[in-house]
One Martini backbone bead per residue (centre of mass of N, CA, C, O) as a GRO file, in nm:
protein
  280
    1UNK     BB    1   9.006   9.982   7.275
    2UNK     BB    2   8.831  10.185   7.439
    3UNK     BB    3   8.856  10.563   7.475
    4UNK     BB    4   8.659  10.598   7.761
    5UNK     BB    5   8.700  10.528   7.988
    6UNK     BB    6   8.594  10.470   8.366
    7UNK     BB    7   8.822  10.386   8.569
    8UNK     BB    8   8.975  10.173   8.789
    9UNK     BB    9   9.048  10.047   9.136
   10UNK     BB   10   8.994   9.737   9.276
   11UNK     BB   11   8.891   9.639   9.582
   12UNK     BB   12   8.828   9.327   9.758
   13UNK     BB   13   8.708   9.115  10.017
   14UNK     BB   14   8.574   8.865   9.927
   15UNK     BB   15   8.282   8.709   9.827
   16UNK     BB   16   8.163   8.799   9.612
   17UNK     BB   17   7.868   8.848   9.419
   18UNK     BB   18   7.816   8.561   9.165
   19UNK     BB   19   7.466   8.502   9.175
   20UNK     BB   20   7.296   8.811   9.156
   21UNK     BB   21   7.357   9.113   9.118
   22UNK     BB   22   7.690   9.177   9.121
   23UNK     BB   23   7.755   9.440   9.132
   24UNK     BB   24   8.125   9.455   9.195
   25UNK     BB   25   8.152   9.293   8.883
   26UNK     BB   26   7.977   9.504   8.704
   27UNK     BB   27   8.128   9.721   8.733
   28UNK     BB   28   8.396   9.620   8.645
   29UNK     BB   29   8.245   9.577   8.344
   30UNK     BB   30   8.204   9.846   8.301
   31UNK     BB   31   8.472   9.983   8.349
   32UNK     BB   32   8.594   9.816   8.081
   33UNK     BB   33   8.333   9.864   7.859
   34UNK     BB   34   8.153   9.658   7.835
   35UNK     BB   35   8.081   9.468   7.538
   36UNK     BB   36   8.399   9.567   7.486
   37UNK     BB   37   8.566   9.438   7.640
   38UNK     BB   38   8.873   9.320   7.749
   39UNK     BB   39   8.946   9.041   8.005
   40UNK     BB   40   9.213   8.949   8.212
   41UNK     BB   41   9.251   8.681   8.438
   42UNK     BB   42   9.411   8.629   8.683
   43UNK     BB   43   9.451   8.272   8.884
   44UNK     BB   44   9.760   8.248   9.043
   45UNK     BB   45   9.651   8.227   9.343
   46UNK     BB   46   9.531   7.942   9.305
   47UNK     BB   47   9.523   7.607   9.337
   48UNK     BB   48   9.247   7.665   9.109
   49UNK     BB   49   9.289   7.819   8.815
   50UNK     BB   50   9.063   7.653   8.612
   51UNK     BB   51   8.818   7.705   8.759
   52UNK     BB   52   8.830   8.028   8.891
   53UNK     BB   53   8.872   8.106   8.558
   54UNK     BB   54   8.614   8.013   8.447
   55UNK     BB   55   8.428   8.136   8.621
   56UNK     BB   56   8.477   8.440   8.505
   57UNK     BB   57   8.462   8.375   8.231
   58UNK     BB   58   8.109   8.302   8.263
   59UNK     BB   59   8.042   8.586   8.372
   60UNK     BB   60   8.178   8.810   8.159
   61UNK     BB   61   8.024   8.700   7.928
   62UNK     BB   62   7.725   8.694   8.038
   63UNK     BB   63   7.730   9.012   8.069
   64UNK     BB   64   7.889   9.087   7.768
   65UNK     BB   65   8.178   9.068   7.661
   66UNK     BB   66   8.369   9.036   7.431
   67UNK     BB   67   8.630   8.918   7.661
   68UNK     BB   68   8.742   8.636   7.836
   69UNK     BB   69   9.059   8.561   7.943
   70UNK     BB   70   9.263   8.345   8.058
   71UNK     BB   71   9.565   8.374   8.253
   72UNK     BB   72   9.752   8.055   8.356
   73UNK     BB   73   9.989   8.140   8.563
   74UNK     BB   74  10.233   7.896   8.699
   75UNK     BB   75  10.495   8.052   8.589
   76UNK     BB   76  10.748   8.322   8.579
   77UNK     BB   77  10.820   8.287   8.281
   78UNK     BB   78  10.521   8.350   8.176
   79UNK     BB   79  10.588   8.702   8.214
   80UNK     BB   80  10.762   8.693   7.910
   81UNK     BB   81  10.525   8.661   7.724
   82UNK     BB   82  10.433   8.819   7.455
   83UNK     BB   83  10.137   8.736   7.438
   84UNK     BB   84  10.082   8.860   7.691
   85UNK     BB   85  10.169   9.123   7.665
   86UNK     BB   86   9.996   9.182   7.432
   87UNK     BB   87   9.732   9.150   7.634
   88UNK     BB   88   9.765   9.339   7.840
   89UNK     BB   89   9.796   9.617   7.659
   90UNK     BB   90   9.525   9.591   7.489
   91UNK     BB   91   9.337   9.540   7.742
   92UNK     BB   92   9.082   9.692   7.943
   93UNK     BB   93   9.068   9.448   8.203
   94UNK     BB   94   9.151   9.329   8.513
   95UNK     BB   95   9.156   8.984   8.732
   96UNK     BB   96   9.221   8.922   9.055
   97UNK     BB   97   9.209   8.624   9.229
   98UNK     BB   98   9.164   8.411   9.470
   99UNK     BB   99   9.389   8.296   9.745
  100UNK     BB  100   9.745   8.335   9.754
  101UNK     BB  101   9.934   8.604   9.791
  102UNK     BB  102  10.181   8.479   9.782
  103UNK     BB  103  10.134   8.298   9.508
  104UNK     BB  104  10.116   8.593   9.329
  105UNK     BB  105  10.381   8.740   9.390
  106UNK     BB  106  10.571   8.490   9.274
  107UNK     BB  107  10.445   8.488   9.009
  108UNK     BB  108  10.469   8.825   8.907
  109UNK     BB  109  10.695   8.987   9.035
  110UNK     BB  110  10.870   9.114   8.844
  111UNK     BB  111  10.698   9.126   8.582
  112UNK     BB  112  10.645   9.190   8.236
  113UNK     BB  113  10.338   9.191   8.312
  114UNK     BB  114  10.319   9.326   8.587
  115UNK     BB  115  10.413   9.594   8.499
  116UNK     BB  116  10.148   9.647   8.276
  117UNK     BB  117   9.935   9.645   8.485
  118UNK     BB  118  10.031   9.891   8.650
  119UNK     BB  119  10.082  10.093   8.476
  120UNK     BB  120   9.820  10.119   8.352
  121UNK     BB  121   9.653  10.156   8.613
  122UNK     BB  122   9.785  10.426   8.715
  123UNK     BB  123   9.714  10.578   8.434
  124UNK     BB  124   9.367  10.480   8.342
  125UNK     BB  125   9.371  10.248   8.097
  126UNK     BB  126   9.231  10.059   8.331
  127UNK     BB  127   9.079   9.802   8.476
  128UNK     BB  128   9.114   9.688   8.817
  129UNK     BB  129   9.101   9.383   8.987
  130UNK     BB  130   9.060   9.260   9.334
  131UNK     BB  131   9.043   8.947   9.533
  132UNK     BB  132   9.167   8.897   9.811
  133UNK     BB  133   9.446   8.832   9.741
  134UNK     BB  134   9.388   9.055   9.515
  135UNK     BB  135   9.386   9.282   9.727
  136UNK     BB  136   9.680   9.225   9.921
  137UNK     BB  137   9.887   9.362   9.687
  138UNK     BB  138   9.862   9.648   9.615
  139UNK     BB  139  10.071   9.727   9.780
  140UNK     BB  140  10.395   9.773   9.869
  141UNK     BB  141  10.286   9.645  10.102
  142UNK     BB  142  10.192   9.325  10.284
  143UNK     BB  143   9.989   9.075  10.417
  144UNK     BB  144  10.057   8.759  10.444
  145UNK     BB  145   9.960   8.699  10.760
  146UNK     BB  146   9.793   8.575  11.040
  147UNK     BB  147   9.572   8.675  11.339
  148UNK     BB  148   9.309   8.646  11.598
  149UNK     BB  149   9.184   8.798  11.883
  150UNK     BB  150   9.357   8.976  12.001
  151UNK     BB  151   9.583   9.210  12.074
  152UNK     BB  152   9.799   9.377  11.968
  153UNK     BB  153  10.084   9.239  11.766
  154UNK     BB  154  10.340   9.131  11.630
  155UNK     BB  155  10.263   8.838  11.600
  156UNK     BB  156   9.986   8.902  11.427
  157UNK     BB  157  10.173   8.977  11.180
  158UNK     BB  158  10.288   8.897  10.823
  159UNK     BB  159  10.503   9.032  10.630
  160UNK     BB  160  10.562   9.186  10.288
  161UNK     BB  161  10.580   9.222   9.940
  162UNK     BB  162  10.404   9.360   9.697
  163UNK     BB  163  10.332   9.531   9.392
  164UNK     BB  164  10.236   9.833   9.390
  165UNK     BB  165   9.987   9.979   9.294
  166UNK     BB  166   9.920  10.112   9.605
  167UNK     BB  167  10.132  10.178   9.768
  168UNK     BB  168  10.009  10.364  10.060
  169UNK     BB  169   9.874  10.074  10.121
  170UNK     BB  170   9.727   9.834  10.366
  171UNK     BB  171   9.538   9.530  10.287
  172UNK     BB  172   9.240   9.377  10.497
  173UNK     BB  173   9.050   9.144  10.420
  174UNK     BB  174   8.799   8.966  10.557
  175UNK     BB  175   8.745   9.151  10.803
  176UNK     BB  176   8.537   9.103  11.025
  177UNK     BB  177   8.470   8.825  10.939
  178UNK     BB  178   8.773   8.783  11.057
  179UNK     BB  179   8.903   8.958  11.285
  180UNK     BB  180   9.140   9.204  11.230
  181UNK     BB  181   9.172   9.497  11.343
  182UNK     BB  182   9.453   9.381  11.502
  183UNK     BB  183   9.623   9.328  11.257
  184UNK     BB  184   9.615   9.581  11.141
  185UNK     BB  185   9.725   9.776  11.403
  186UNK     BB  186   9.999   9.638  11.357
  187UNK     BB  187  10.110   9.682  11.097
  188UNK     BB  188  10.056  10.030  11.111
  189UNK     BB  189  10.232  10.109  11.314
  190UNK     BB  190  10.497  10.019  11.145
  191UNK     BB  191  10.325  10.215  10.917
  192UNK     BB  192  10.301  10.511  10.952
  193UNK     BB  193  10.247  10.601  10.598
  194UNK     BB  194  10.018  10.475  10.599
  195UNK     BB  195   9.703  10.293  10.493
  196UNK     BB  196   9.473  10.151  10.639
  197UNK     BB  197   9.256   9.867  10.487
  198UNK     BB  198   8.961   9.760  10.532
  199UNK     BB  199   8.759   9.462  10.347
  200UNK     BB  200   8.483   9.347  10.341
  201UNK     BB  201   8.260   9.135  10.227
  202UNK     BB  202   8.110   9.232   9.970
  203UNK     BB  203   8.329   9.433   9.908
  204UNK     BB  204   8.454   9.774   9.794
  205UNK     BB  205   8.717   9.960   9.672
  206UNK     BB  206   8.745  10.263   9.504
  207UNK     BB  207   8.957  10.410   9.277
  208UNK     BB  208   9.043  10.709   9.164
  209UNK     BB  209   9.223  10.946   8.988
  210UNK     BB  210   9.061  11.156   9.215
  211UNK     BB  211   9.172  11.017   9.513
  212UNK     BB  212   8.920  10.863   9.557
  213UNK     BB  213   8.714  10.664   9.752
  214UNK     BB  214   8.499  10.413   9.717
  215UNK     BB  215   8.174  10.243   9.808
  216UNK     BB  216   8.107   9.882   9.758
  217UNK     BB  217   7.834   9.718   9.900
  218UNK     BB  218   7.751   9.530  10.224
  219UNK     BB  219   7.971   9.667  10.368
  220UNK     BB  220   8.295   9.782  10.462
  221UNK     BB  221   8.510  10.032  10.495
  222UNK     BB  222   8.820  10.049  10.693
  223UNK     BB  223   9.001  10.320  10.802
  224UNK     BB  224   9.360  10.372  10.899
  225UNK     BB  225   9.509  10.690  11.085
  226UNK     BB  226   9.848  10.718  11.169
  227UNK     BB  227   9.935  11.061  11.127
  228UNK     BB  228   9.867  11.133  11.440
  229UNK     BB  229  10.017  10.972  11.589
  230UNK     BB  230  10.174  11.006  11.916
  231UNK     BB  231  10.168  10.686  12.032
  232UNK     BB  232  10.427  10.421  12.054
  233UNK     BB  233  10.550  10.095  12.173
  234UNK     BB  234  10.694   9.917  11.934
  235UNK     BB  235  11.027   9.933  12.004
  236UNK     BB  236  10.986   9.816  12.327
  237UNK     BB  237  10.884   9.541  12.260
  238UNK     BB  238  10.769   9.231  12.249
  239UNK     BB  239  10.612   9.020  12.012
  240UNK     BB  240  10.341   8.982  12.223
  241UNK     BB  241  10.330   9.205  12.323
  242UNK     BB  242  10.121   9.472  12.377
  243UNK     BB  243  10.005   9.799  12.203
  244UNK     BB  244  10.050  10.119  12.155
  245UNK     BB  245   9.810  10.359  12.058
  246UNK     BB  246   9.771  10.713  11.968
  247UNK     BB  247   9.610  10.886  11.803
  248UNK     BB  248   9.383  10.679  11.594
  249UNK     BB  249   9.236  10.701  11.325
  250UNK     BB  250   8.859  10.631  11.252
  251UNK     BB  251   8.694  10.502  10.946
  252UNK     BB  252   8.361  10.440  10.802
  253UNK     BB  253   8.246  10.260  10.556
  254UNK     BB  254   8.010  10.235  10.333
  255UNK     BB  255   7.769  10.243  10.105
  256UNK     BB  256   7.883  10.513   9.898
  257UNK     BB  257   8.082  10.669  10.033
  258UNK     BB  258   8.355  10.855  10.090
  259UNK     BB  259   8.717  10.977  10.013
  260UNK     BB  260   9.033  11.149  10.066
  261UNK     BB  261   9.329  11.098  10.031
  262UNK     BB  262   9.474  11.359  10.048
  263UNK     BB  263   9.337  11.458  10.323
  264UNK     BB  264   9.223  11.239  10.501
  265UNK     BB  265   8.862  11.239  10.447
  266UNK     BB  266   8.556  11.232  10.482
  267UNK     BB  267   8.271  11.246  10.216
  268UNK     BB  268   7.961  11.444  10.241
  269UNK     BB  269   7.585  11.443  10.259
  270UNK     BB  270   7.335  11.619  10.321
  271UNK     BB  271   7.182  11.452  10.115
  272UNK     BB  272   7.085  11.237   9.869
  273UNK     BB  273   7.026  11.474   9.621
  274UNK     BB  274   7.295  11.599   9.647
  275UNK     BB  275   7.585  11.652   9.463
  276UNK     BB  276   7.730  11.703   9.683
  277UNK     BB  277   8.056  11.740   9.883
  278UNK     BB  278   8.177  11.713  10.224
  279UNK     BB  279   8.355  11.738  10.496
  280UNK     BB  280   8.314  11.514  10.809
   0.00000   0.00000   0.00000
C-alpha cells in the first residue's frame, strides 16, 4: 500500500459523474494512492451488484489503478471471509456503490470486513467513499427512507442504524433533487446532537482527518445544525402533525466551501487566490 496517502471519507449524494470529467470519482482515485491504488468495491448495495461493480472496476482501471477488484459480498456469512479481510486490510481506497441502504447495512454490520474498513478509514489509513446508499450508511443514526413534499413530520422518515463510520452526522443524498430538506429536519430534530448534511447528486461531502468538511461537484451541500435550537415541539405531537423548531442554524455550501466540523462554522477566503481561510 503506498506509505503516503492524502486519505479522506467521501460522502457522495448520488448519480456522480461517471462519464465526462468525473472530477469526485477521480479525486477518490488520488487519493486512494493514483497508478499504486488498490481499490476494493463492495456493490452489496445494489440488487445487480455485478453489473454496477463492474461499471466501478472498469472506471478506476481505466484511471489507471494498479487493482480495482470488487468484492461482492451477498451474503453476511462472506464478511468472515479470510481472504476478504486480508484484501480489505492491505487495500489503498474502499468503494461503496449505491442501491438500498437497508441491505447494504444488513449484509456488512458487525462483519469483521465492516469493522476493517471502519477503522482503517477513521484511522486516515485508507480513502473510503460512499455513493447514494453508500452515503446514507456513514452515521451511526440513517435515514433508512421516507417521504418529501410535505412539512416535517415524525411520518416522513423512517429511521435505523447506520456503519457508523462518521459517528456524528446524520445523511441525506439526492438532496435538492428530491426535496428532502424537510425530510432530513423531520429526523435531526429527533437527533439533536448530530450534524444534518444533505448532499446534492453530483456532489461530495469530503472529510479529512482535520475535522474541515470540503465540498466537491456540481451541486451543493446544506448541513443543518440543531446546537443552538431552542425550541421543539417534536415530543408533544402526534406523528403526521408538523413540528415545529426554533433556532435551527442552516449553511449551503457549493463546491470549494469548507465547514468546520469541531466549530461548526463555514471557513471563507477573502479572495480566491489567498492561502487563508477564517470563519463566516
Amino acid at each position: 500500500m503506498p506509505q503516503s496517502l492524502n486519505t479522506a471519507i467521501m460522502v457522495i449524494g448520488g448519480a456522480e459523474d461517471k462519464l465526462h470529467g468525473r472530477e469526485i470519482l477521480r479525486e477518490f482515485f488520488w487519493r486512494s494512492g493514483g497508478s499504486d491504488a488498490r481499490i476494493a468495491i463492495i456493490p452489496s448495495a445494489s440488487r445487480e451488484p455485478v453489473v454496477i461493480g463492474n461499471r466501478y472496476q472498469t472506471i478506476f482501471t481505466d484511471m489507471g489503478a494498479q487493482e480495482a477488484k470488487v468484492l461482492n459480498i451477498d451474503d453476511r456469512a462472506q464478511g468472515d471471509l479470510p481472504e476478504l479481510q486480508e484484501y480489505v486490510s492491505e487495500c489503498s481506497g474502499v468503494f461503496l456503490t449505491g442501491g438500498d441502504q437497508l441491505r447494504l447495512c444488513g449484509l456488512l454490520s458487525d462483519t469483521p470486513v465492516m469493522d476493517i474498513v471502519r477503522s482503517r478509514s477513521q484511522s486516515g489509513e485508507i480513502a473510503l467513499a460512499g455513493t447514494s446508499a453508500g452515503a446514507a450508511v456513514m452515521g451511526y443514526h440513517m435515514i433508512a427512507g421516507g417521504g418529501s413534499g410535505e412539512s416535517p413530520n415524525h411520518s416522513l422518515v423512517d429511521m435505523t442504524l447506520g456503519l457508523g463510520i462518521i459517528p456524528d452526522i446524520l445523511v441525506d443524498q439526492h438532496f435538492h433533487n428530491r426535496n428532502r430538506m424537510a425530510r432530513l429536519m423531520s429526523a435531526i430534530v429527533a437527533h439533536p446532537t448530530l450534524l444534518g448534511i444533505g448532499i446534492d447528486e453530483d456532489t461530495c461531502a469530503m472529510f479529512e482527518g482535520d475535522g474541515i468538511l470540503q465540498v466537491l461537484g456540481k451541486g451543493a451541500v446544506t448541513i443543518i445544525d440543531p446546537g443552538e435550537m431552542t425550541y421543539t415541539n417534536q415530543a408533544e405531537v402526534e406523528k403526521t402533525d408538523p413540528l415545529s423548531m426554533g433556532n435551527l442554524r442552516l449553511h449551503v455550501l457549493s463546491a470549494g466551501c469548507r465547514f468546520d466540523l469541531r466549530q461548526r462554522s463555514m471557513l471563507i477566503r477573502k479572495s480566491r487566490k489567498s492561502a487563508f481561510w477564517e470563519r463566516g
